[in-house]
PyMOL Python script that loads the backbone (N, CA, C, O; Angstrom):
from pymol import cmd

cmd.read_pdbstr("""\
ATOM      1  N   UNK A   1       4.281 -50.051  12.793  1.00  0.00           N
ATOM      2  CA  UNK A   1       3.045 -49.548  12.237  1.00  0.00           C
ATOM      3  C   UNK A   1       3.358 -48.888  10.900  1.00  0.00           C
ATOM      4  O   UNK A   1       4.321 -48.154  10.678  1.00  0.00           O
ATOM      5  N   UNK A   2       2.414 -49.250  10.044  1.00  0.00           N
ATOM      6  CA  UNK A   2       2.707 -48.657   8.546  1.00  0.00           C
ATOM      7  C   UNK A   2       1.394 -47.498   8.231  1.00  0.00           C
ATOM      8  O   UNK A   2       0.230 -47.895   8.184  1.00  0.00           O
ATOM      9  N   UNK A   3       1.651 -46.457   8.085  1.00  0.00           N
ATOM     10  CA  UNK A   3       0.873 -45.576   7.936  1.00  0.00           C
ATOM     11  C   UNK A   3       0.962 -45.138   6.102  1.00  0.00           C
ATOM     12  O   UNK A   3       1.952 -44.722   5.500  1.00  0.00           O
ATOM     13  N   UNK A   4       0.187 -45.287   5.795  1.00  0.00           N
ATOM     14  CA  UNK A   4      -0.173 -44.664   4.042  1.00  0.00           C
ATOM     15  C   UNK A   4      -0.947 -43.393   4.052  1.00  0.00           C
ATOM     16  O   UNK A   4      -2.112 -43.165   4.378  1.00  0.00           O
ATOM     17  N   UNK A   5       0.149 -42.510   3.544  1.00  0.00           N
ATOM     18  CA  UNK A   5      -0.583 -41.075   3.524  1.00  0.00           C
ATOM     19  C   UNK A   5       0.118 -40.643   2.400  1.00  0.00           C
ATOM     20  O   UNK A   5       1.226 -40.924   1.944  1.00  0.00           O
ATOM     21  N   UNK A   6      -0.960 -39.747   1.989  1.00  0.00           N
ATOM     22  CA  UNK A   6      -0.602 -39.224   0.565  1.00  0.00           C
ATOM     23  C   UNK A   6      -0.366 -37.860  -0.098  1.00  0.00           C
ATOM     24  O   UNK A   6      -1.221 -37.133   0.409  1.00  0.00           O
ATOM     25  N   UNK A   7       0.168 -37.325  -0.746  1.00  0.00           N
ATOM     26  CA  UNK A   7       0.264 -36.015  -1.049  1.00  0.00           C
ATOM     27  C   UNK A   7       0.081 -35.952  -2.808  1.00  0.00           C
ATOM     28  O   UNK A   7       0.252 -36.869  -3.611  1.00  0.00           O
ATOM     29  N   UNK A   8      -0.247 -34.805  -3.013  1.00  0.00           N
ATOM     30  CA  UNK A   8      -1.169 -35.047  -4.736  1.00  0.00           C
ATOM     31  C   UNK A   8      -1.223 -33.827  -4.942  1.00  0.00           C
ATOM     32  O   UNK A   8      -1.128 -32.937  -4.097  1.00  0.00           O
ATOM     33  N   UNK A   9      -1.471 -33.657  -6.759  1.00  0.00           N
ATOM     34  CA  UNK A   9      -2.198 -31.694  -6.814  1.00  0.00           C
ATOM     35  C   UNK A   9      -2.927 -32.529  -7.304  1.00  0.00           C
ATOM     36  O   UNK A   9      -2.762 -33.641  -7.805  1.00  0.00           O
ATOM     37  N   UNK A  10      -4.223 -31.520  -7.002  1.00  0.00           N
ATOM     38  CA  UNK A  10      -5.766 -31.646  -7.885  1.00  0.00           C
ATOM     39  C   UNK A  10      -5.396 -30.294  -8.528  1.00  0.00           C
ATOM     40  O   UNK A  10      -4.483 -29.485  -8.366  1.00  0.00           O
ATOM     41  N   UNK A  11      -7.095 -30.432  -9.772  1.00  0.00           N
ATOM     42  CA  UNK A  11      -6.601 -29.745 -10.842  1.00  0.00           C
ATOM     43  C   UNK A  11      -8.384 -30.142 -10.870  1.00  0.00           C
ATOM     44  O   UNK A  11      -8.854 -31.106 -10.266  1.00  0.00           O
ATOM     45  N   UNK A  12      -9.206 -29.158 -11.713  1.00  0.00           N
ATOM     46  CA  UNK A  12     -10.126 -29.290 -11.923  1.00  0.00           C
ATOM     47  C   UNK A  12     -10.996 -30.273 -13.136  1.00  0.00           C
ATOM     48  O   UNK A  12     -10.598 -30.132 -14.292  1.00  0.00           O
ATOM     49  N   UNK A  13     -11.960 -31.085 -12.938  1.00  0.00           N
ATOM     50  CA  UNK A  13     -12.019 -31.905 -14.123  1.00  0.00           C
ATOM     51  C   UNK A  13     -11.549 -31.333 -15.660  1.00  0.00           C
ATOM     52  O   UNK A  13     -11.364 -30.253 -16.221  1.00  0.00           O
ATOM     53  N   UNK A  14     -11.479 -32.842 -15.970  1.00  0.00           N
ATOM     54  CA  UNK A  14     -11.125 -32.575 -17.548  1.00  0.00           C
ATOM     55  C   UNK A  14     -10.299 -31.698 -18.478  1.00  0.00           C
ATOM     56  O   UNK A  14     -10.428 -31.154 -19.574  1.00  0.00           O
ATOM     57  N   UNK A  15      -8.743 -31.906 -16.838  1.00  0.00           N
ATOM     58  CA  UNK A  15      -7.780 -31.489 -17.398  1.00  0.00           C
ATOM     59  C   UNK A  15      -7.607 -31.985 -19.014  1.00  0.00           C
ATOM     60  O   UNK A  15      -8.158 -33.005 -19.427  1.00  0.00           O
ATOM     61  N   UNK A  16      -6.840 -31.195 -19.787  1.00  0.00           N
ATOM     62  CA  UNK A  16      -6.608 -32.110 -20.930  1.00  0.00           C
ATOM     63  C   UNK A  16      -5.469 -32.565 -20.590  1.00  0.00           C
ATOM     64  O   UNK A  16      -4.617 -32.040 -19.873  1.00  0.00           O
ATOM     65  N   UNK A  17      -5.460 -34.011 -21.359  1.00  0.00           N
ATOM     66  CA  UNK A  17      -4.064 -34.856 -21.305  1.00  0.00           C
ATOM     67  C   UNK A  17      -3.246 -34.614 -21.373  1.00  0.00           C
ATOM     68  O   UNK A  17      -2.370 -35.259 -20.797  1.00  0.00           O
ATOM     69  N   UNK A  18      -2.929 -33.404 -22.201  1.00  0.00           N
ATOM     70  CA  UNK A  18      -1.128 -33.100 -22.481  1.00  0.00           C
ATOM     71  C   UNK A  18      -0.890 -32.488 -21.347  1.00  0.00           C
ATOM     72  O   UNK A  18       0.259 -32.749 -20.990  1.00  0.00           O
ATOM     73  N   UNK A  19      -1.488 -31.729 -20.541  1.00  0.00           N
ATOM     74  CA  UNK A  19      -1.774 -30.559 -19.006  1.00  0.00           C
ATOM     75  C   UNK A  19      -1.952 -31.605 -18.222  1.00  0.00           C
ATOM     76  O   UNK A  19      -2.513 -31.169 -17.217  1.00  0.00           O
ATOM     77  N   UNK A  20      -1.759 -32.952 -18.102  1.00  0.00           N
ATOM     78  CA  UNK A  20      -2.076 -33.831 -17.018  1.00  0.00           C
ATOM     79  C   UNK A  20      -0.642 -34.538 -17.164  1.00  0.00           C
ATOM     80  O   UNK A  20      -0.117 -34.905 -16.113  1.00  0.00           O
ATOM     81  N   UNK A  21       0.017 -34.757 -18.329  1.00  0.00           N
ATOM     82  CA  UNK A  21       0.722 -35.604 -18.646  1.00  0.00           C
ATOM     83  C   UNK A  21       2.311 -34.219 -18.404  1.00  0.00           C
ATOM     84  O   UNK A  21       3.245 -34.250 -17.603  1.00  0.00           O
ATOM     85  N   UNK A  22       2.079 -33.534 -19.131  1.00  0.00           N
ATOM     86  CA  UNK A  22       3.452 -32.866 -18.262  1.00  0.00           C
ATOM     87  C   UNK A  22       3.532 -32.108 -16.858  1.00  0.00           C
ATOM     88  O   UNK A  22       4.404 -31.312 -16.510  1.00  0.00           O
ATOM     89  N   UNK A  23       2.175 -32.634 -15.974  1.00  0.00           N
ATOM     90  CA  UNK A  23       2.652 -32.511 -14.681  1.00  0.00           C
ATOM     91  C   UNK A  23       3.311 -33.778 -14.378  1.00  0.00           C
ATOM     92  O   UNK A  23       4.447 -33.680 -13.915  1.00  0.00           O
ATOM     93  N   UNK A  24       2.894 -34.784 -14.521  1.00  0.00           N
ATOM     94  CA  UNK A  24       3.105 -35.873 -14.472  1.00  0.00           C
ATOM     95  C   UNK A  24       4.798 -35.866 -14.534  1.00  0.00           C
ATOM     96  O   UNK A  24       5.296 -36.169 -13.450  1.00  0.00           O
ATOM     97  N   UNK A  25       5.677 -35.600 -15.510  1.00  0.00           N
ATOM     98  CA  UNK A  25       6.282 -35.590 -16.020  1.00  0.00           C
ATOM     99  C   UNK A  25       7.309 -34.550 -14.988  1.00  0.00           C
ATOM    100  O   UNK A  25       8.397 -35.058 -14.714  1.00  0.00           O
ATOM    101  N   UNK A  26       7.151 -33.727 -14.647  1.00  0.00           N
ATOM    102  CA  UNK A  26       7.345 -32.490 -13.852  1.00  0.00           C
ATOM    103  C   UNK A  26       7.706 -33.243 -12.795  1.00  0.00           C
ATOM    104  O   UNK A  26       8.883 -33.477 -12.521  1.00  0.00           O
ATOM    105  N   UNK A  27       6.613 -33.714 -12.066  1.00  0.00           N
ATOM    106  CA  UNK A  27       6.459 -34.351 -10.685  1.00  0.00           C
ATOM    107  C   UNK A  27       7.655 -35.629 -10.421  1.00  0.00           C
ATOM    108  O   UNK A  27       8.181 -35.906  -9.343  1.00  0.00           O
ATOM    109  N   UNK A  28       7.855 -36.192 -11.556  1.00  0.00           N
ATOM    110  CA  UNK A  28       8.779 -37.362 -11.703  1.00  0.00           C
ATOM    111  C   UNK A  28      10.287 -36.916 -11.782  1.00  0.00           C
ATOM    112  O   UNK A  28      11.200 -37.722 -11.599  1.00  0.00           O
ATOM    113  N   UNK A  29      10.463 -35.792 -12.021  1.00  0.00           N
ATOM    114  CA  UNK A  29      11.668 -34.773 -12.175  1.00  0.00           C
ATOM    115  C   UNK A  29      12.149 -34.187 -10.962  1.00  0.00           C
ATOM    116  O   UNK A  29      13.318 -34.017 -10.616  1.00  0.00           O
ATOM    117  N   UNK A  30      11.087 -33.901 -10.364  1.00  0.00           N
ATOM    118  CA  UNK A  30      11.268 -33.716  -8.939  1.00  0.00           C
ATOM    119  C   UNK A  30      11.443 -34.366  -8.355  1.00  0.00           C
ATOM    120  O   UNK A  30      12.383 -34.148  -7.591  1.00  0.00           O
ATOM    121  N   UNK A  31      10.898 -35.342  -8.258  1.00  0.00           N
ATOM    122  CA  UNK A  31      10.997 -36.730  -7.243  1.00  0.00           C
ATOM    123  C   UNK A  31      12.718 -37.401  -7.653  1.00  0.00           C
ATOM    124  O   UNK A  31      13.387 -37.952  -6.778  1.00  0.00           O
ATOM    125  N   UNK A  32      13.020 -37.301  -8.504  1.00  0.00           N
ATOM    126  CA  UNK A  32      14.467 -37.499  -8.758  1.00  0.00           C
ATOM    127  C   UNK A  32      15.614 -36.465  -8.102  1.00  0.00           C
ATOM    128  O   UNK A  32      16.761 -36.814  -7.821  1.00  0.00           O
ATOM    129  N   UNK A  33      15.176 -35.395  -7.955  1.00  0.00           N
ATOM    130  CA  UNK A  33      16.190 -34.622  -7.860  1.00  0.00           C
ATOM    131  C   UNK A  33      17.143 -34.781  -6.196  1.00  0.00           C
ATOM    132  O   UNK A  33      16.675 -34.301  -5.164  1.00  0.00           O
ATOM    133  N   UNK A  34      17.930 -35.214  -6.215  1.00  0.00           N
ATOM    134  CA  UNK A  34      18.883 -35.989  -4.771  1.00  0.00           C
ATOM    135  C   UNK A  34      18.445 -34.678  -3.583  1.00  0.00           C
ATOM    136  O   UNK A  34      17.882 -34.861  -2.504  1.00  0.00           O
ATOM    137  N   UNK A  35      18.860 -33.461  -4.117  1.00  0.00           N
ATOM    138  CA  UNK A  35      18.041 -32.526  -3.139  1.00  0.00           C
ATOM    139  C   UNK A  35      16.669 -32.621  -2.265  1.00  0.00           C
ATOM    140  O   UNK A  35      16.379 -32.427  -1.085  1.00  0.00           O
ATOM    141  N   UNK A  36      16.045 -32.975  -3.316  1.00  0.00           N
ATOM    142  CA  UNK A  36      14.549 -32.907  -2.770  1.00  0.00           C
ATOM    143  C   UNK A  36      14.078 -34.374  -2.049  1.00  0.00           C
ATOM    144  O   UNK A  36      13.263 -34.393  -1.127  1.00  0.00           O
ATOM    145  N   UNK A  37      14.725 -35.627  -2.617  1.00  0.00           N
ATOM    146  CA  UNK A  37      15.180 -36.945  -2.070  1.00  0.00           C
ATOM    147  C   UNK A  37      15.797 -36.508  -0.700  1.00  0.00           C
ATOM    148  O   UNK A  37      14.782 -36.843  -0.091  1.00  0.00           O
ATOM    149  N   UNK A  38      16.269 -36.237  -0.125  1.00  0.00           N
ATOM    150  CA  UNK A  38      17.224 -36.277   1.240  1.00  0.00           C
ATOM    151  C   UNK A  38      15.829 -35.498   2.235  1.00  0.00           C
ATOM    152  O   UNK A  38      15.409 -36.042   3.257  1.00  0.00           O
ATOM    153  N   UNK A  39      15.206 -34.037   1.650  1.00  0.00           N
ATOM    154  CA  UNK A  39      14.349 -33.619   2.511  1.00  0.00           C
ATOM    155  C   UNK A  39      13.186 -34.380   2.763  1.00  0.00           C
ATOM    156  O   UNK A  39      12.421 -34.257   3.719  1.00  0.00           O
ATOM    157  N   UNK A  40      13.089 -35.559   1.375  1.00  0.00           N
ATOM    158  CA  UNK A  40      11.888 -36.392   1.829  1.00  0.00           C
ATOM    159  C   UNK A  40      11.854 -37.200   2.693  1.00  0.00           C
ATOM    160  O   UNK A  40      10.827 -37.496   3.303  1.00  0.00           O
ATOM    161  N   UNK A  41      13.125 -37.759   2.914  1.00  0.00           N
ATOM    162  CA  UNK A  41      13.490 -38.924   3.238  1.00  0.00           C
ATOM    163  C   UNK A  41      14.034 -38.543   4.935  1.00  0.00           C
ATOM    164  O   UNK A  41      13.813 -39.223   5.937  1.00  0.00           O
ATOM    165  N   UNK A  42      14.543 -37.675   4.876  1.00  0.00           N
ATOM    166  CA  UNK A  42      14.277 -37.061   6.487  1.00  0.00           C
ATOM    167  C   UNK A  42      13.098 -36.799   7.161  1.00  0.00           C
ATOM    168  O   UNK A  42      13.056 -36.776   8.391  1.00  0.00           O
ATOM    169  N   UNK A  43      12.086 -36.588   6.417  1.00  0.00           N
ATOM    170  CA  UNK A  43      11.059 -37.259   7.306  1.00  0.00           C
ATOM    171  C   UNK A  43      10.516 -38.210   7.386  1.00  0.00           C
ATOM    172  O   UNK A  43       9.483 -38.127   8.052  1.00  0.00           O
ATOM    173  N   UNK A  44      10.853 -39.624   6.792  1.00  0.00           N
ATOM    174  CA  UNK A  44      10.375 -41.227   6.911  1.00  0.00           C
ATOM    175  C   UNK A  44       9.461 -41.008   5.962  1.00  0.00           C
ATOM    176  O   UNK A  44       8.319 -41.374   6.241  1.00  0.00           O
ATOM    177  N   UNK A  45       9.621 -40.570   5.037  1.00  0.00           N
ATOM    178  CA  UNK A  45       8.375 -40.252   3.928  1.00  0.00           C
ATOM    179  C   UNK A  45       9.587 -41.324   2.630  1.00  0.00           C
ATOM    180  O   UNK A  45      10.784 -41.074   2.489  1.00  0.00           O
ATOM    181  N   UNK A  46       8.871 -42.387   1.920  1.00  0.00           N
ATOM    182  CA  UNK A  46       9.125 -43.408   1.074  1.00  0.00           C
ATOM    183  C   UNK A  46       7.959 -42.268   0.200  1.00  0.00           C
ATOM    184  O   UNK A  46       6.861 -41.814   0.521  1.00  0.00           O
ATOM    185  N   UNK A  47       9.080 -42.061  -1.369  1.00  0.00           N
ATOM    186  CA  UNK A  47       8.570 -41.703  -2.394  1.00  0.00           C
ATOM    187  C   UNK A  47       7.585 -43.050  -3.221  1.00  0.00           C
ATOM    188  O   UNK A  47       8.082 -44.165  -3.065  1.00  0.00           O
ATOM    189  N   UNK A  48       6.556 -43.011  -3.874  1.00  0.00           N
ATOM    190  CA  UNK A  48       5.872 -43.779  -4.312  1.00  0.00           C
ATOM    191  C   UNK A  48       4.834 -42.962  -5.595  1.00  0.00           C
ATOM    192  O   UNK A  48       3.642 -42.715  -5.412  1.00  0.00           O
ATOM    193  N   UNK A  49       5.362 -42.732  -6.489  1.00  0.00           N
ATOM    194  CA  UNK A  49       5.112 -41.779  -7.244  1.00  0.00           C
ATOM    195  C   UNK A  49       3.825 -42.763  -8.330  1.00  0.00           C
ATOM    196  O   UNK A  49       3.942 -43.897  -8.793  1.00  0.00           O
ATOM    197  N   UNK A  50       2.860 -41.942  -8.431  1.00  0.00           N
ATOM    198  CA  UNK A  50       1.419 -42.715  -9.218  1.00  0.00           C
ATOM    199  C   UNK A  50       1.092 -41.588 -10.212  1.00  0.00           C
ATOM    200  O   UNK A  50       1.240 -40.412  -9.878  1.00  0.00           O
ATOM    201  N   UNK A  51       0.490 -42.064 -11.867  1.00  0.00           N
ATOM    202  CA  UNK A  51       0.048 -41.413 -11.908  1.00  0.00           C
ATOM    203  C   UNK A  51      -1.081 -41.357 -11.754  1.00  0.00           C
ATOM    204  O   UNK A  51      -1.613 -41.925 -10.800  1.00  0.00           O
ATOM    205  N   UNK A  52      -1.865 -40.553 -12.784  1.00  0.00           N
ATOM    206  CA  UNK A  52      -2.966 -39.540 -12.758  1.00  0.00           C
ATOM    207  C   UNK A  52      -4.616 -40.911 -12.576  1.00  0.00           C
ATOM    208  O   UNK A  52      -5.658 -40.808 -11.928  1.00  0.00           O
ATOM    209  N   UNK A  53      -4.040 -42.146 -13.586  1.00  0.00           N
ATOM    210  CA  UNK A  53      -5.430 -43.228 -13.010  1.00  0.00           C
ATOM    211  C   UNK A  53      -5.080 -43.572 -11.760  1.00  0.00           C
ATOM    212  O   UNK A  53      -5.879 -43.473 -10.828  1.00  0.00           O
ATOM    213  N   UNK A  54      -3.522 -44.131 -11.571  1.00  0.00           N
ATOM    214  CA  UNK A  54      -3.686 -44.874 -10.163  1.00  0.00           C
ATOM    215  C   UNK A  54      -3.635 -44.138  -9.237  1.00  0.00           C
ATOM    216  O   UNK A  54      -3.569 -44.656  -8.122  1.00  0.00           O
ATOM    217  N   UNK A  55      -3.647 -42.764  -9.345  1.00  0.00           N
ATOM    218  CA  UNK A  55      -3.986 -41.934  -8.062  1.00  0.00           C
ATOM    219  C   UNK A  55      -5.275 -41.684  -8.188  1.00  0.00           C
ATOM    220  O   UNK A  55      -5.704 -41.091  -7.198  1.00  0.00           O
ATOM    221  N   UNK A  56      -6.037 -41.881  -8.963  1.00  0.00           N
ATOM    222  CA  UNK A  56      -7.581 -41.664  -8.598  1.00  0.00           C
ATOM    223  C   UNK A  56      -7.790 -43.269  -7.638  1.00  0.00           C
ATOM    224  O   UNK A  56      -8.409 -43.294  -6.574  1.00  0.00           O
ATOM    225  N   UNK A  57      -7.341 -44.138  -8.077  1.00  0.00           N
ATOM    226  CA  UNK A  57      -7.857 -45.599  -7.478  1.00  0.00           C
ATOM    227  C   UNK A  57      -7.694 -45.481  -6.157  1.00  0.00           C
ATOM    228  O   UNK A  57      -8.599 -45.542  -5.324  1.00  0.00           O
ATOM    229  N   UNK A  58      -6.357 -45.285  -5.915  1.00  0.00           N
ATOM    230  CA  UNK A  58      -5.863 -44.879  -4.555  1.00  0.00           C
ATOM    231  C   UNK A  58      -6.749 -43.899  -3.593  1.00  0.00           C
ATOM    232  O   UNK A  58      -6.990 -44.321  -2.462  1.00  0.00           O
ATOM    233  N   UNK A  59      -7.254 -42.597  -3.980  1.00  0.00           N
ATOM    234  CA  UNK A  59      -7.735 -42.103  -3.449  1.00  0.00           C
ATOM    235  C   UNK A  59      -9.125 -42.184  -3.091  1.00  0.00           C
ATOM    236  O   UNK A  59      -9.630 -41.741  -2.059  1.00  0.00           O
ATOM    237  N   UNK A  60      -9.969 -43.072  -4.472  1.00  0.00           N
ATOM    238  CA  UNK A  60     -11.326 -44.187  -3.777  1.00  0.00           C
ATOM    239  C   UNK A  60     -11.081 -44.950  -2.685  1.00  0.00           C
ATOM    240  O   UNK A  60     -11.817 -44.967  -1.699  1.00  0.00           O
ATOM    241  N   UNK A  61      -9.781 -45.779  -2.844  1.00  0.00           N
ATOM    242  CA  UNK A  61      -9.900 -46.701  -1.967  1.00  0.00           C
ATOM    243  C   UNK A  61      -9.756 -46.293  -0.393  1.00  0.00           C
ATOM    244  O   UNK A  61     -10.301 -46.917   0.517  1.00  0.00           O
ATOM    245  N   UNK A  62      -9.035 -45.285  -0.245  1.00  0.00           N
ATOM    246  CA  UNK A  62      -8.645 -44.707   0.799  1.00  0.00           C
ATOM    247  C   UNK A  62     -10.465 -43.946   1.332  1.00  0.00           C
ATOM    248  O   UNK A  62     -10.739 -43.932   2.532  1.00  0.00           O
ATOM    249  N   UNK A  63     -11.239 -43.531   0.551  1.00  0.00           N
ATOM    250  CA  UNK A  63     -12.390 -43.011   0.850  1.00  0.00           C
ATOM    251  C   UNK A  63     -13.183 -44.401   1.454  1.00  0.00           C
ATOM    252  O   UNK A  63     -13.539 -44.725   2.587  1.00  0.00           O
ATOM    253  N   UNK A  64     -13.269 -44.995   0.232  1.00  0.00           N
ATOM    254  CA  UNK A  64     -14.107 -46.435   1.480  1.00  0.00           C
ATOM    255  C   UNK A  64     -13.945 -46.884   2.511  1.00  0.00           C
ATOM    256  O   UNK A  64     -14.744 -47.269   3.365  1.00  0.00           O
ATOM    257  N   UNK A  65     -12.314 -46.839   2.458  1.00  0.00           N
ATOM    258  CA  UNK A  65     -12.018 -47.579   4.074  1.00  0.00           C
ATOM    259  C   UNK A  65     -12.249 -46.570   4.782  1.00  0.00           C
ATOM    260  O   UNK A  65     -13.070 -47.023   5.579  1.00  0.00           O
ATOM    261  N   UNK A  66     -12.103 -45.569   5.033  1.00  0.00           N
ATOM    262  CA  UNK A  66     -12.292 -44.356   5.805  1.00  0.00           C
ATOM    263  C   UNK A  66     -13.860 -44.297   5.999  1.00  0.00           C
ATOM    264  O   UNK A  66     -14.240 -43.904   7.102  1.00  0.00           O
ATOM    265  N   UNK A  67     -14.776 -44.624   5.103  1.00  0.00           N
ATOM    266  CA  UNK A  67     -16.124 -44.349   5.089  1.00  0.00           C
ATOM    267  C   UNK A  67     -16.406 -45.623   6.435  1.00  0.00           C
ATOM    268  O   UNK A  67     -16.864 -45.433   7.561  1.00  0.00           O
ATOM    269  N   UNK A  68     -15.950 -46.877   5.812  1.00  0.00           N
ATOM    270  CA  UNK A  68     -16.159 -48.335   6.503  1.00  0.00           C
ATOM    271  C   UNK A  68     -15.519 -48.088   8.040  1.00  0.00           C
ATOM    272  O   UNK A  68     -15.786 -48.914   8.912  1.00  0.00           O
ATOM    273  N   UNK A  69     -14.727 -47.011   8.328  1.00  0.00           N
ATOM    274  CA  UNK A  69     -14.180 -47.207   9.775  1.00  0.00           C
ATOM    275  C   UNK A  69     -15.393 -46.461  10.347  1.00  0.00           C
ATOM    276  O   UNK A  69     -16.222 -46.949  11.115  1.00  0.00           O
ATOM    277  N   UNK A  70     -15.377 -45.003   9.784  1.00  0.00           N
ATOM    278  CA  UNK A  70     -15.929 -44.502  10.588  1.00  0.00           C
ATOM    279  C   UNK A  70     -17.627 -44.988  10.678  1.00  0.00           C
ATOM    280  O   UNK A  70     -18.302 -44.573  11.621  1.00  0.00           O
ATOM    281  N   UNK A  71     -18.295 -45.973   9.528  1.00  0.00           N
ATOM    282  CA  UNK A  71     -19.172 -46.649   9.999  1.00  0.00           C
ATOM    283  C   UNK A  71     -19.093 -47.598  11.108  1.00  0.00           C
ATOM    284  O   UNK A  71     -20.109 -47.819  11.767  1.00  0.00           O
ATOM    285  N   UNK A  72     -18.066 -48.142  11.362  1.00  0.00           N
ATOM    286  CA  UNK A  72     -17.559 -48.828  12.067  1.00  0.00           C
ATOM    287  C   UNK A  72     -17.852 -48.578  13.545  1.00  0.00           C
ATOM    288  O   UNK A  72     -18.248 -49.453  14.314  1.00  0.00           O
ATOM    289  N   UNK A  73     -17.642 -47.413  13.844  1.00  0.00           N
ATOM    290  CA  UNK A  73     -17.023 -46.507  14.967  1.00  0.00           C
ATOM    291  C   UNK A  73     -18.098 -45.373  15.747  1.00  0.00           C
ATOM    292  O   UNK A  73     -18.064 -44.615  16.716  1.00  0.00           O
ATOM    293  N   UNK A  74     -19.275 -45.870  14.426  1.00  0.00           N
ATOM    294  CA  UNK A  74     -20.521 -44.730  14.754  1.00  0.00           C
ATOM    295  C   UNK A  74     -20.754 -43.933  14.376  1.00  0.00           C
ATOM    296  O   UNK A  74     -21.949 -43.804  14.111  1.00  0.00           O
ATOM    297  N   UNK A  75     -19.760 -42.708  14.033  1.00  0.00           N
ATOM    298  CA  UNK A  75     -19.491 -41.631  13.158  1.00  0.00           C
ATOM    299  C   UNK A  75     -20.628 -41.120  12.345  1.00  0.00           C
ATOM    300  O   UNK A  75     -21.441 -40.231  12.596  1.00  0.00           O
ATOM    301  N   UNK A  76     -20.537 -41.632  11.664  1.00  0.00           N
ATOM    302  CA  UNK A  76     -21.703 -42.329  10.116  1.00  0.00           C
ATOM    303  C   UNK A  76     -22.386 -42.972  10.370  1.00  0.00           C
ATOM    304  O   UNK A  76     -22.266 -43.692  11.361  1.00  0.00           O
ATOM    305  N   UNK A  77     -23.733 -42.998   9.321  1.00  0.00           N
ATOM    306  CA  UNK A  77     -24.255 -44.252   9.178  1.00  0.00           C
ATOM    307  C   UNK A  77     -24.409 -44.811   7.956  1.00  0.00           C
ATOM    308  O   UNK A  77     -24.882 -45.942   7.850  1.00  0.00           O
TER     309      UNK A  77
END
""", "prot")
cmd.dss("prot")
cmd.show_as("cartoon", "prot")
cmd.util.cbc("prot")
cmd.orient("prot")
C-alpha cells in the first residue's frame, strides 16, 4: 500500500517572492542535511521536496479526491 501524505509551511497570501523563494531554499538545505535524512527515513517517510506552485497543485488535487471519496461514501453531498 502506498500512502501520499504531506508535510508543508503555509504562510499567509501574497507572500512576496524573495520570502517564498528563500524558504524554499532553506527547506532544500534541510532536506540535504544526512542528519535530518536518517530521522526521515526511519520513519518510511521518502523525501519529495516541491516547490511553492507544485505544492499548491498537489494540495488541490489531494482536496478533490478527498472531496470525491467522501462524496462517495455519503459524508458530503
Amino acid at each position: 500500500m502506498v500512502v501520499t501524505k504531506f508535510r508543508g509551511i503555509a504562510g499567509p497570501k501574497n507572500v512576496p517572492p524573495a520570502v517564498a523563494q528563500m524558504w524554499e531554499q532553506a527547506i532544500q538545505r534541510v532536506l540535504a542535511v544526512p542528519e535530518y535524512q536518517k530521522v526521515y527515513k526511519s520513519d518510511n517517510l521518502i523525501p519529495a521536496y516541491r516547490n511553492q506552485k507544485d505544492s499548491r497543485e498537489l494540495t488541490a488535487e489531494v482536496a478533490k479526491s478527498l472531496a470525491t471519496s467522501l462524496r462517495e461514501l455519503g459524508i458530503i453531498k
